[in-house]
N, C-alpha and C positions, 0 to 999 in steps of 0.2 A: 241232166247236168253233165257236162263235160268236166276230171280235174284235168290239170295238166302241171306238173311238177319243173318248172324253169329252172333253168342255171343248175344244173345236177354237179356234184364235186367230187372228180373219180379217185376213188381211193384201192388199189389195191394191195391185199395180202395175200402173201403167198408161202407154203411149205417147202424147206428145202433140203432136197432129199442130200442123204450122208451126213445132216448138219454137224454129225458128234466127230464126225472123222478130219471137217473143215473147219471146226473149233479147237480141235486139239492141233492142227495146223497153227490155225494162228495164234493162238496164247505159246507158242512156242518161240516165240519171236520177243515173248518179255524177260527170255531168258539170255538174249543176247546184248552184249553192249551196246552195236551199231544204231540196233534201233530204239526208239524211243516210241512208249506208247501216251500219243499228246494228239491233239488236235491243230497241233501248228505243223507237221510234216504230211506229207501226201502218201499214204497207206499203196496207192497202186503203184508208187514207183519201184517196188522191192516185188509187185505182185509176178517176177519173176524167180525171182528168189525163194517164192513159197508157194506152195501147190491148192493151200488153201485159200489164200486171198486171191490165185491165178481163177477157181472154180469162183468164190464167190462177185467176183467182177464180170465175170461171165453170166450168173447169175440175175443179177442186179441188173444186163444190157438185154436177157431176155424176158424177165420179168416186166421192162420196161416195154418191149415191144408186145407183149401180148395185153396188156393195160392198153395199150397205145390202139390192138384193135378189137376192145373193147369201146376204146370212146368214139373211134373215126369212122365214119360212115363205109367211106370205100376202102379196098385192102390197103395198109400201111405201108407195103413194101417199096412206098418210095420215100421211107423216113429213114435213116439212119441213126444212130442211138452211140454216144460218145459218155463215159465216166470221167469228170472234168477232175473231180480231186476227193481222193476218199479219206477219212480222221478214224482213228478210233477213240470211243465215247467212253469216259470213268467215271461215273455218278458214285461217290462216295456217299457213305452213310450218313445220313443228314442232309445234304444238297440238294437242291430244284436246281431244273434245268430251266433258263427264263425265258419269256415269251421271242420268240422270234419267226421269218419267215426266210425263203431263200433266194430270194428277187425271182427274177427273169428265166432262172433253168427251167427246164421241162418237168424235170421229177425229183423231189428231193428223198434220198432213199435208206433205210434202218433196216439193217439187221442185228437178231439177237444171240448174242455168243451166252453172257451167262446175265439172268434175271432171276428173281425171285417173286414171292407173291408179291409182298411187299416194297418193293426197289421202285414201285412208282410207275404211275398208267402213262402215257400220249395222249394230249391231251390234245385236240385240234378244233380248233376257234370255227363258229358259223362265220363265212366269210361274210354275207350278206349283211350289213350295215346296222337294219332298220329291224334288223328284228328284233332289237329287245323292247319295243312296244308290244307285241304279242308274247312275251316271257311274262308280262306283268296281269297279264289273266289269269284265274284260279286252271293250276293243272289238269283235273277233271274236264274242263272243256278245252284244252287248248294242245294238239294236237303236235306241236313245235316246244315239247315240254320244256326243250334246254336249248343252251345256244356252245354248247361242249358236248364234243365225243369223247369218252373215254376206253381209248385202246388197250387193254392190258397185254404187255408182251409177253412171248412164248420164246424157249429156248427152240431157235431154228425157226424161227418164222423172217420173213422182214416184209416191209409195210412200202409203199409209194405212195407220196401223198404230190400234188401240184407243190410248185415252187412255190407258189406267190401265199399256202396258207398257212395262217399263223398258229403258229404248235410250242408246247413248252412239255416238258418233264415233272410230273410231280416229286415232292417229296418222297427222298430215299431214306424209308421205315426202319431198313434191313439193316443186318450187321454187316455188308457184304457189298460191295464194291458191284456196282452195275455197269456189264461192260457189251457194246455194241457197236457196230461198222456205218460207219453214217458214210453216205456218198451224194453227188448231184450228178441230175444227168442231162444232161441236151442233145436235141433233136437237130440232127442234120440233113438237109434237105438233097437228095439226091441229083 
């Protein structure tokens, strides 16, 4: 018997080196007026103005390119990689973050400044339609046990997931205010 595992959904996570030195960069920014930390202003427009979001945007466009050749057959170097609009994330205690996707970009991307055990996993949806027909077999035989991934975040890691899948935030447990740099990225064609 041959398997063969279709439609794979490339996720990657990545470690990032200094994280503690580009953390204390940007939470430095909530001490200023100018800025606001919301998800209604664009994070990389100031990413001159701070040394930290300057490193983690650079981050996020290499992170992407080496996801990028992990999934493409031949060398990538004729993609291009653009950070379209970056937010930073406040999951207050108590809050879900609700189900959503991020259309058409290429990558939609998380990092984590401050988390906890409990501040709540990533949750990322089987994209694949039809599978909760085989969820409904007894676990011990069924191989596709779940139709959610649960990512627990790490302070200084951040994650790429495709644009198109659908992902939400658990419940924030903690006393502590959950704070991370959310971006989208699209590929430009050389």
């Amino acid at each position: 018997m041959q398997k063969i595992d279709l439609f794979p959904t490339p996720i990657g996570i990545f470690d990032v080196e200094n994280y503690q030195e580009i953390n204390e960069e940007i939470l430095s920014l909530k001490n200023k007026e100018q800025y606001q930390f919301s998800s209604d202003f664009d994070i990389w427009s100031f990413s001159n103005e701070n040394e930290g979001l300057k490193k983690l945007q650079m981050k996020f466009l290499e992170a992407s390119a080496e996801l990028a050749n992990e999934i493409v057959d031949e060398n990538y170097k004729w993609i291009d990689f653009k950070n379209l609009r970056g937010w930073i994330n406040l999951q207050l205690p108590g809050k879900v973050g609700r189900v959503h996707e991020h259309g058409s970009v290429s990558f939609a991307g998380t990092y984590y400044i401050d988390v906890n055990e409990d501040s709540g996993t990533l949750n990322l949806a089987d994209p694949r339609i039809g599978i909760s027909s085989w969820l409904q077999l007894p676990k011990k035989f069924n191989s596709l046990k779940d139709n959610t991934y649960k990512f627990k975040p790490e302070i200084g890691k951040l994650i790429l997931i495709p644009g198109w899948l659908l992902h939400n935030i658990d419940l924030n447990n903690s006393d502590k205010v959950r704070i991370s740099v959310s971006t989208n990225i699209i590929t430009k064609y050389k």
